[in-house]
Structure formats: C-alpha cells, structure tokens
C-alpha angles and dihedrals in degrees: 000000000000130000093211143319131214123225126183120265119179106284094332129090115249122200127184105206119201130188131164083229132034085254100050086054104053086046097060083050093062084049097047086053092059094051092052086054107030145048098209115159110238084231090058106107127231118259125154127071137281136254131191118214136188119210128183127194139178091245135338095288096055094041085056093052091046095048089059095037077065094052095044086058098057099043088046100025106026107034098240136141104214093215102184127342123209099199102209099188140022139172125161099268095030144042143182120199126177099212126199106223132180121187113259110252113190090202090063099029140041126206104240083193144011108220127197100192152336106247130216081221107132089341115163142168118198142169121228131182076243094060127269128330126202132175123193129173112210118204115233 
C-alpha cells in the first residue's frame, strides 16, 4: 500500500495519505510533510532529540489538520526538521505522537518548499475496508 500521493491544486500543494490504522495514517502524513519541505536523503541518520506532543480536534478530520498545524510550528516557528513520528496513541479527537526532530541546518538541507498553512479546504478522513484515506491541501 502506499504511504501518500501528491495531485495538483491551483497554486497549493494536495496530498492523499493512506495508512492500513488511524496511526499509521497520521505518521505517513508527517512524512509526507517532510517531503513536501525537505530534501533529506532516507540514508540520512536520526540525530536530534524527541518531543512528545498532544493534539485535540473536533473530529478526525480536524485532529489531522491540527497535527499538522503542530508540525508545521516547529519546522516554521521553531526551527525544527520532524524527522519521523511514532504516533502512540490515537483516537478520533486526540493524539499523542512522540516525534524525532533535528534542528534545521541550512548548510545540510534545503527547503524544497515554503508553506503558509495547511487548509481545511477539501480535507477529509475516512475509513475504508482498505484502511484509512485522507486528503489535505497545503498553501503555499
């Protein structure tokens, strides 16, 4: 199965997340994130330190958007690179995530792409008998 995919939307950036669990699902959109931001090799290893974060929504929709919302925060506002994110647990108004991050060092990494926000725009959750199906539109 796929982790995400990426479709064009007028002047933003779309990206459909999959995951077989709710958790999985809200991890491969942290990683779909970075790959939207950074160019980091796979081979590149983890240094840094780890956070733990708490996040609510209204529904799952909403806890995805703010999740993101979060990550979004500590790349633009914080400085930080979220390198991986174990998501520990997840309901569908709250989430715990214990997130890898590594300080973001212009010299090593380039930003692929500056993003303003992540939108509530066509954002959807959804359960399949596949596994779980998100889609989310970052402004650019």
């Amino acid at each position: 199965m796929l982790n995400y995919t990426f479709f064009d939307h007028t002047a933003d950036i779309g990206v459909e997340i999959f995951g077989q669990t709710r958790k999985e699902l809200f991890a491969n959109a942290s990683l779909a994130l970075k790959e939207i931001l950074f160019d980091i090799p796979s081979t590149e290893p983890l240094r840094g330190r780890k956070k733990i974060i708490t996040v609510e929504g209204a529904d799952t929709t909403d806890l995805l958007i703010n999740y993101l919302r979060e990550i979004l925060y500590l790349v633009n506002g914080e400085g930080w690179i979220v390198r991986n994110a174990e998501i520990t647990r997840c309901g569908s108004k709250r989430l715990t995530a214990n997130l890898q991050l590594e300080p973001f060092d212009q010299k090593k990494y380039a930003i692929k792409v500056e993003l303003k926000a992540v939108t509530y725009h066509n954002a959807s959750v959804k359960k399949e008998q596949s596994g779980w199906r998100a889609k989310v539109i970052f402004d650019v």
